[in-house]
C-alpha positions as CSV (number, residue, x, y, z in Angstrom):
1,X,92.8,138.2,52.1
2,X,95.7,136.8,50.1
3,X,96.9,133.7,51.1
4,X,100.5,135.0,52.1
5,X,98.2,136.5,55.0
6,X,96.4,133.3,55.7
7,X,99.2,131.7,56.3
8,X,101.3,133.9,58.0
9,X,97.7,134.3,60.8
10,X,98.3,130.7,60.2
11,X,101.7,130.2,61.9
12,X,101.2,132.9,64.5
13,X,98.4,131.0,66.2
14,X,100.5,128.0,65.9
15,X,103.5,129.4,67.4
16,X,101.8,131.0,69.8
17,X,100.2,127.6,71.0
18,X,104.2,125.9,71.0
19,X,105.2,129.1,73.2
20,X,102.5,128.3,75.7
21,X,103.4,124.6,76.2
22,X,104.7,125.2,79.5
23,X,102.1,127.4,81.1
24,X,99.0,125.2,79.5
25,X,97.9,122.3,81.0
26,X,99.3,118.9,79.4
27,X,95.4,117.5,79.4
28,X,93.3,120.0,78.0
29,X,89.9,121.3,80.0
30,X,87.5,120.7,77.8
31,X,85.2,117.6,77.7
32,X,84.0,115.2,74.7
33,X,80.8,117.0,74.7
34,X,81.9,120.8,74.5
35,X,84.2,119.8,71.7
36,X,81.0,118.9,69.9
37,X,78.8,122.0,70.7
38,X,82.1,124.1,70.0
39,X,82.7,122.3,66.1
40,X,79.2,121.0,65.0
41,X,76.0,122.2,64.0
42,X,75.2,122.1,60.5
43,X,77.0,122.9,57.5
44,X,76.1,126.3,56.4
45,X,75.0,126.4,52.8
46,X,77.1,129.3,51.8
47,X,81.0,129.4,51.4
48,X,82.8,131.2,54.5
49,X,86.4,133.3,54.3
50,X,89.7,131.2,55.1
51,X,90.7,132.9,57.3
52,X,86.9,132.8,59.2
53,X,87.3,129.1,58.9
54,X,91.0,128.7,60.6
55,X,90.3,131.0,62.9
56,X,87.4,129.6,64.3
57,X,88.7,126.0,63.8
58,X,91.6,127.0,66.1
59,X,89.3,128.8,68.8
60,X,86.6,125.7,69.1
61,X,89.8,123.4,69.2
62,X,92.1,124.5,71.4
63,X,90.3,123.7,74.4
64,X,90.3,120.4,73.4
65,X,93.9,120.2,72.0
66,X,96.3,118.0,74.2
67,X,99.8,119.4,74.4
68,X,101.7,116.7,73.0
69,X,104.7,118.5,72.0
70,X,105.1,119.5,75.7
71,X,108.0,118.4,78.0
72,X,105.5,117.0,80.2
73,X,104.4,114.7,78.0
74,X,104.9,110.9,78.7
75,X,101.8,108.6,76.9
76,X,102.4,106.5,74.6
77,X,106.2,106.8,73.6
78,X,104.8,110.0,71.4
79,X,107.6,112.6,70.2
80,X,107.1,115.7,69.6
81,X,108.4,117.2,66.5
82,X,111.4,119.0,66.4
83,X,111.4,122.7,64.9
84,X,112.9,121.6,61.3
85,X,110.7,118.8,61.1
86,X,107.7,120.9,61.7
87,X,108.8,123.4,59.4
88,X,109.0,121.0,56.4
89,X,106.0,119.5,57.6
90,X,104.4,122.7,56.4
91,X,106.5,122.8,53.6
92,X,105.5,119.5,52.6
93,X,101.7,120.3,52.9
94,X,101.9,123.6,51.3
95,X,104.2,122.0,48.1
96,X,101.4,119.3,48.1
97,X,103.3,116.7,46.2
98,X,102.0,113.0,45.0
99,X,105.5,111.2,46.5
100,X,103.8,107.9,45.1
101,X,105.7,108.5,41.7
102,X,108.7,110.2,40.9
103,X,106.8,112.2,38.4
104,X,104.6,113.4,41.2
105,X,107.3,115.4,42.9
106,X,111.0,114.5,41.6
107,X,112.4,116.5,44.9
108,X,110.2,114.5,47.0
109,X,111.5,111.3,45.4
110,X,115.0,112.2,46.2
111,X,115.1,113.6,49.6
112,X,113.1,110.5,51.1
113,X,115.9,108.3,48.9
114,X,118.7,110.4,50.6
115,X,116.8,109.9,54.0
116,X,117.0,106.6,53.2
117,X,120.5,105.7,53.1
118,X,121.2,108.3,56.1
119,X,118.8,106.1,57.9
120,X,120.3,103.2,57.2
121,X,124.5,104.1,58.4
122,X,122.6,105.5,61.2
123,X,120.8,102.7,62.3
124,X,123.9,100.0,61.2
125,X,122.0,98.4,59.0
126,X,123.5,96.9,56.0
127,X,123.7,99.3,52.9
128,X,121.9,97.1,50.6
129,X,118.6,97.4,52.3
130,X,115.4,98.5,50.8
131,X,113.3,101.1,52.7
132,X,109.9,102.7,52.4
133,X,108.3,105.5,54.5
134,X,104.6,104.2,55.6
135,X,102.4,106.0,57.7
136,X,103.4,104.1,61.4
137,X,104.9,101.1,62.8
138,X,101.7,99.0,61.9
139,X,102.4,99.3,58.0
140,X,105.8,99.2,58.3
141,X,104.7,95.7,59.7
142,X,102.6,94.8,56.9
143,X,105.1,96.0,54.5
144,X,108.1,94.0,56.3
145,X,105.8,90.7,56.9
146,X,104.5,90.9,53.4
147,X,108.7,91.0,52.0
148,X,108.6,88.0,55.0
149,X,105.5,86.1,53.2
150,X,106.8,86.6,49.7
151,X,110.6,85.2,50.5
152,X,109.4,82.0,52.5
153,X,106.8,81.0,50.5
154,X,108.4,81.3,47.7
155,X,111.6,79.4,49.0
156,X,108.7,76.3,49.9
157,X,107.7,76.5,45.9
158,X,104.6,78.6,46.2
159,X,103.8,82.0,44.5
160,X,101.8,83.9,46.6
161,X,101.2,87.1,44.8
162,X,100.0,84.6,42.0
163,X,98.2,82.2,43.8
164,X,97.2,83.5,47.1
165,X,97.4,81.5,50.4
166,X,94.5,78.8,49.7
167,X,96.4,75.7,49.6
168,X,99.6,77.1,50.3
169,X,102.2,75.2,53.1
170,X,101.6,76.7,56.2
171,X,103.9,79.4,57.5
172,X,104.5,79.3,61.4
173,X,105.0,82.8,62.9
174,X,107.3,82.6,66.2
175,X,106.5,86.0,68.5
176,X,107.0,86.7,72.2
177,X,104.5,86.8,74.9
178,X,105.3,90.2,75.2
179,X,104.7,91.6,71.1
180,X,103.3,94.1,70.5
181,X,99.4,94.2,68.9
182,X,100.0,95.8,65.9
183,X,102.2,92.1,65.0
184,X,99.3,90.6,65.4
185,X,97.1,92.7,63.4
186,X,99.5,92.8,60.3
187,X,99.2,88.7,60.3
188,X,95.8,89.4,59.9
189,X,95.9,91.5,57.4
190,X,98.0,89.6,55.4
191,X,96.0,86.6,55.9
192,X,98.4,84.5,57.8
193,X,95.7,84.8,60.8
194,X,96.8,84.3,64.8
195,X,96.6,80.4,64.2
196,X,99.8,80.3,62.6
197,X,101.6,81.9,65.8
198,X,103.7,80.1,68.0
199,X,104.2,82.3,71.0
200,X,107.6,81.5,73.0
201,X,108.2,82.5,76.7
202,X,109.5,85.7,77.9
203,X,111.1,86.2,81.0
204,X,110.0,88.9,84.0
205,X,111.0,92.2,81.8
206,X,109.2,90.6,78.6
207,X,112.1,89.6,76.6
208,X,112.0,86.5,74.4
209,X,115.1,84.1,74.2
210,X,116.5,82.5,71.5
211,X,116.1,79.2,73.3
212,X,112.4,80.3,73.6
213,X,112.5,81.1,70.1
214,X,113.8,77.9,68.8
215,X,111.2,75.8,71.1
216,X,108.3,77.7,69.0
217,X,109.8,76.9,66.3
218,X,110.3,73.1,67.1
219,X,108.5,70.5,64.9
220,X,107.7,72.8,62.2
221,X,109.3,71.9,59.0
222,X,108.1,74.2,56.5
223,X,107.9,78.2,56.1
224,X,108.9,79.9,59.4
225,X,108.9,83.7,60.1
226,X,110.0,84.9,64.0
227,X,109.5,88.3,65.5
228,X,111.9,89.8,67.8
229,X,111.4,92.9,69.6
230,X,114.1,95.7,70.1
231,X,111.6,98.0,73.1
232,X,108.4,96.1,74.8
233,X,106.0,99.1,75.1
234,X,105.8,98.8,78.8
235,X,109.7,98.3,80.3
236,X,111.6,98.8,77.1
237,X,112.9,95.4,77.0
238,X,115.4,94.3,74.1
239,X,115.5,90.9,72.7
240,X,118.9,88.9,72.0
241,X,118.5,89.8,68.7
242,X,122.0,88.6,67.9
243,X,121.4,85.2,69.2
244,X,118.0,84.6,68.0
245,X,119.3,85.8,64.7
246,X,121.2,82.3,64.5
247,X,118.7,80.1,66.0
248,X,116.4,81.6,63.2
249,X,119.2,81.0,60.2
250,X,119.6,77.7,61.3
251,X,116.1,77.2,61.1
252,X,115.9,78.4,57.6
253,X,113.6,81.1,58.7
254,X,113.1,84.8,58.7
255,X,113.9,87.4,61.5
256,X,111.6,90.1,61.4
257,X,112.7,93.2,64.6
258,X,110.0,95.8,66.0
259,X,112.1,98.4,66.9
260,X,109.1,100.8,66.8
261,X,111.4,103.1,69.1
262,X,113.6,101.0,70.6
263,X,115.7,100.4,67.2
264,X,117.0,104.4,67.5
265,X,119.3,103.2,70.3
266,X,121.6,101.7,67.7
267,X,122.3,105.4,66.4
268,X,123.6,106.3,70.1
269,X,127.4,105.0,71.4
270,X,126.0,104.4,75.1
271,X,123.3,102.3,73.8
272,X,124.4,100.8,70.8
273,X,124.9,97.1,73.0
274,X,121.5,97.4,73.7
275,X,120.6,96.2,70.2
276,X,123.5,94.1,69.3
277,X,123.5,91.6,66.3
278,X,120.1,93.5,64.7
279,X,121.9,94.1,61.6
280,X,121.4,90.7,61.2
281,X,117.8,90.5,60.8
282,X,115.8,90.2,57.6
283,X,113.3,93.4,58.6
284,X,113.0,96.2,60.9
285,X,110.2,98.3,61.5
286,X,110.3,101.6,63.5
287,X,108.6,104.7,63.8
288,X,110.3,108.3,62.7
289,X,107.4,110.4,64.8
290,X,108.5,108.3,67.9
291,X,112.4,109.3,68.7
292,X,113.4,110.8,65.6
293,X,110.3,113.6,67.0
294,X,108.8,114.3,63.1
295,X,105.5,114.8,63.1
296,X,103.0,112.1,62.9
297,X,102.0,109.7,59.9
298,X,105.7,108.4,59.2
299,X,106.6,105.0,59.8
300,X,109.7,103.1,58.6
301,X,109.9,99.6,57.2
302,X,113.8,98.4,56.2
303,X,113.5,94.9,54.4
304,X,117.5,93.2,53.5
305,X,116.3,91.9,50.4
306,X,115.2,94.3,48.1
307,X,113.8,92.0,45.8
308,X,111.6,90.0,48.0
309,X,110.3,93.7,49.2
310,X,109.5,95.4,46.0
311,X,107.8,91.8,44.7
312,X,105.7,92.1,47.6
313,X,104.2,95.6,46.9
314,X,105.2,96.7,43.7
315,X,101.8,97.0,41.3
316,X,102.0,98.8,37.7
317,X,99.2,100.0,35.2
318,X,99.3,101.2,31.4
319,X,99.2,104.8,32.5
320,X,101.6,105.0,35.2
321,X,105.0,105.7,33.0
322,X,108.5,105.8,35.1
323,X,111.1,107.9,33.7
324,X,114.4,106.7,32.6
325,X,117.4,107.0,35.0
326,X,114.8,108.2,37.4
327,X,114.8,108.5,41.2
328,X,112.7,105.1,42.2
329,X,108.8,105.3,42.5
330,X,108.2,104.7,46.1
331,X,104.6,103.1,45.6
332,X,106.8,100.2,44.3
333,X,107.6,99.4,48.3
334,X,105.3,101.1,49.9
335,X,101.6,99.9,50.4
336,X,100.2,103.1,49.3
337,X,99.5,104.8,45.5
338,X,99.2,108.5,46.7
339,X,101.2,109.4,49.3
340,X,102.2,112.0,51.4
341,X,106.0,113.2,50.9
342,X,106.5,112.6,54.7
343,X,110.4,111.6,53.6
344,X,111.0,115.7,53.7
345,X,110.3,115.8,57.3
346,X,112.6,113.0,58.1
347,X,115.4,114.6,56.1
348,X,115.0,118.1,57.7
349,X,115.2,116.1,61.2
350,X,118.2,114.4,60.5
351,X,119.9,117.3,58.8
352,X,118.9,119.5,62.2
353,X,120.6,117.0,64.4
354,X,123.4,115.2,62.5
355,X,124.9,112.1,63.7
356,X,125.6,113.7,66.9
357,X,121.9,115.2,68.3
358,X,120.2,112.3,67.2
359,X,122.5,109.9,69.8
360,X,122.0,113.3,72.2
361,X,118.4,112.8,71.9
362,X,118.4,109.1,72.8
363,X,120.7,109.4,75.4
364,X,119.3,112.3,77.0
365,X,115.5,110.7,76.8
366,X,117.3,107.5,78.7
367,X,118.9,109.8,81.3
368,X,115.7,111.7,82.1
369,X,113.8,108.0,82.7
370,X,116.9,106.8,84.7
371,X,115.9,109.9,87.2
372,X,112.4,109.0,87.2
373,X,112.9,105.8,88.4
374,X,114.9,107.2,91.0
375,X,113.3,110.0,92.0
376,X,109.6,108.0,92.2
377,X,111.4,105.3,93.8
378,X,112.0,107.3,97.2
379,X,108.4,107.9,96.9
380,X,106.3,106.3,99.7
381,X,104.5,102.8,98.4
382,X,105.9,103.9,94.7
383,X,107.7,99.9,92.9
384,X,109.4,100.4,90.1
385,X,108.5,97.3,87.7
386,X,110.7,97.5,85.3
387,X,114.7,97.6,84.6
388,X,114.8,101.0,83.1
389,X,117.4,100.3,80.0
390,X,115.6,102.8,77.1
391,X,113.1,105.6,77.9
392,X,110.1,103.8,79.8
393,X,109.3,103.7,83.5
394,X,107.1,101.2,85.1
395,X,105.6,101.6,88.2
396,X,102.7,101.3,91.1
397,X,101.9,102.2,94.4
398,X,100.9,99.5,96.5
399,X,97.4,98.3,95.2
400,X,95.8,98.5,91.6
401,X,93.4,100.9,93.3
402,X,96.6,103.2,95.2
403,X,98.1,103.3,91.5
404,X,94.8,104.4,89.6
405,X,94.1,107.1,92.4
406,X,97.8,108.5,92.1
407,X,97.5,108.8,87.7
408,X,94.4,110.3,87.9
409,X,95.2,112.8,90.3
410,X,98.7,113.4,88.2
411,X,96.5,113.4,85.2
412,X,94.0,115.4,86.3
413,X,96.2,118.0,88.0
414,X,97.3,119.0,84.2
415,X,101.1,119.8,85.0
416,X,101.9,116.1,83.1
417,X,100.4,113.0,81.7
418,X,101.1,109.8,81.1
419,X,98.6,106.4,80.3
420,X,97.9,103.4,82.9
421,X,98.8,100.2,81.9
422,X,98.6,96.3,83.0
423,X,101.9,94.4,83.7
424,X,101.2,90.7,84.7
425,X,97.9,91.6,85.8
426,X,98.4,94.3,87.8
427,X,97.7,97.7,87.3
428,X,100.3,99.9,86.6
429,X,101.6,103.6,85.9
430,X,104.2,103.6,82.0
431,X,106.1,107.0,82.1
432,X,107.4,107.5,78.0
433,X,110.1,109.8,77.6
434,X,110.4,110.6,74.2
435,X,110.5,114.2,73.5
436,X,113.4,116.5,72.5
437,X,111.9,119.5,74.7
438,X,111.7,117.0,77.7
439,X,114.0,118.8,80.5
440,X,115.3,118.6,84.0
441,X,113.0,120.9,85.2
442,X,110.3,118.8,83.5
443,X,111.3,115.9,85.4
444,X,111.1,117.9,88.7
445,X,107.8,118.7,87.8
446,X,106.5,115.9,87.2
447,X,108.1,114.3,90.1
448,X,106.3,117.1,92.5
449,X,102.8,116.3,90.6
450,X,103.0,112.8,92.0
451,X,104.4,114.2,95.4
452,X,101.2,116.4,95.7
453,X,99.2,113.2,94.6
454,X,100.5,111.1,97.3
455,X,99.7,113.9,99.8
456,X,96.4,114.4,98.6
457,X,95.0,111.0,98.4
């Protein structure tokens, strides 16, 4: 078989999986340990066909396949990926380019630099910013953090690429009670360690205020980095950005936003006040397979000083020879040699929907979540926990053992999912919407699956 007709049985059983989204249930049947019997066994010693292996990949899987890119869809503020995205997602694995250098794929090297700058005028952040594509939010933090590490340090005297952190002044890190793990984790990594955090108060919705902000900060005279957050995972709160931003000049410090998804409301007119004054950060970090629905594995880090970025990542060797004139070498920003090109899928996204369908796509997730909370509200015992201002929906029903019996019988019905979570100790139910194919007859699905719930339990 030639592998025009690989590929082609390829992309028929994966369009025929998309076209069955909405008859399939969102959690798939099979369990943990049919998954197992299905794929394992041993490796045979003999090569098998291509098309023998895909085929029978896909049949053992798909039992255990969750349907992500359904409508009905709501864990994790997870996208799913848009039909131009997907397509050069496939493109992009089938052209199987090293977007680490230039020289690796020069038409990899330019479409994520075009991304890039769209990016940026979408987003409103200023033009001079640096950028680098990363596999999620969490390296996006490291990347951002590291620019962060390099810029403070070195305006305290100390050269941290050169000498490490042994002996170096000690950087306070100022972060809300609400921030996210993966903040925490990218300290780590980079060695600052949680004992440098100061952790300031947040208020009943998670938000952190620039008073809080500057009472972290208080009695700390050397280095300073602060995190602000632009979407808390659970309500979709939004920082002051704009007013921590001048506690955090004043302090000498740098502004670091995770705006994992809640940064994409500055590309929409309705929600643009949401997130005012984060153009006047120092770093943003968001994720393009969250609201911009590419597929996963692309991140985003935005650093405003370019140099303090590339001196952070940028590593050269003998062999590794740039060309003159060149597009840049993105492993000079990124953490990562070899790369995937996962810029193409960004730029096919944002050519797809333009200025326009990226706000639509915002806005739209925002009005669907808007109606949840309405709709569940009228629901016997249902509380609604949070001020729904981006795409999440908090909510319970009555006690933590009420709420875990209503998601598993939503869960397990298979018409939607969405995860548990804990707010204040309390158990609690976090509807994400976040997906372009996410409809109105989605929502009145959903809606009836926790009607039937209620009825049932």
């Amino acid at each position: 078989m030639s592998e025009r007709e690989l590929l082609g049985r390829t992309a028929e059983i994966a369009a025929t999986f998309l076209e069955t989204l909405d008859e399939r249930p969102v959690w798939p049947p099979a369990s943990v340990e049919e998954l197992r019997a299905a794929l394992g066994g041993e490796l045979q010693e003999a090569p098998r066909e291509p098309l023998e292996v895909v085929e029978a990949l896909a049949a053992a899987s798909e039992p255990g396949v969750v349907a992500i890119p359904s409508g009905r869809y709501f864990g994790f503020v997870i996208g799913g990926a848009l039909p131009a995205a997907l397509a050069a997602d496939w493109l992009t694995s089938a052209w199987d380019q090293n977007a680490g250098l230039v020289v690796g794929g020069p038409a990899a090297a330019v479409a994520e630099e075009i991304a890039g700058e769209w990016l940026l005028d979408l987003l409103g952040l200023p033009a001079s910013t640096s950028f680098a594509f990363v596999t999620g939010c969490q390296m996006a933090h490291v990347t951002c953090l590291a620019a962060a590490r390099h810029a403070v340090l070195e305006r305290a005297g100390w050269d941290v690429e050169g000498f490490g952190l042994a002996n170096a002044p000690q950087v306070r890190v100022g972060v809300g009670g609400k921030r996210h793990v993966t903040i925490d984790r990218a300290l780590r990594l980079l060695g600052l360690g949680n004992r440098c955090v100061a952790t300031a108060e947040v208020d009943s919705q998670g938000c952190t205020s620039a008073s809080a902000v500057a009472a972290a900060l208080e009695g700390h005279d050397g280095p300073a980095i602060v995190c602000a957050q632009v979407g808390e995972v659970n309500t979709g709160a939004v920082d002051p950005v704009g007013e921590i931003a001048r506690v955090v000049k004043d302090a000498g410090a740098w502004l670091h936003v995770d705006g994992a998804f809640g940064l994409w409301a500055a590309a929409s007119p309705e929600l643009h006040g949401l997130v005012r004054g984060v153009e006047l950060a120092d770093s943003w970090a968001t994720d393009a397979h969250k609201w911009l629905n590419v597929p996963y594995d692309c991140g985003l880090a935005f650093v405003s000083d370019p140099r303090a970025h590339r001196a952070a990542m940028a590593m050269t060797a003998e062999y590794l020879v740039a060309e003159e004139g060149a597009a840049r070498d993105q492993m000079d920003w990124t953490p990562e040699f070899s790369r995937r090109a996962r810029g193409v899928a960004v730029y096919a996204a944002l050519r797809s929907l333009g200025r326009s369908g990226v706000a639509d796509l915002v806005e739209r997730c925002c009005r669907h979540a808007r109606r949840f909370a309405e709709e569940l509200a009228a629901l016997p015992g249902c509380e609604i926990l949070n001020e729904v201002v981006l795409n999440q929906v908090l909510l319970r029903f009555g006690d933590d053992e009420a709420t875990g019996a209503v998601l598993a019988a939503v869960q397990g019905s298979g018409e939607a999912w969405m995860s548990g979570t804990a707010w204040d100790g309390r158990a609690a139910i976090r509807i994400s919407v976040s997906n372009w194919r996410t409809s109105d007859e989605d929502v009145t699905r959903t809606v009836a699956a926790f009607e039937r719930a209620l009825t049932a339990i």
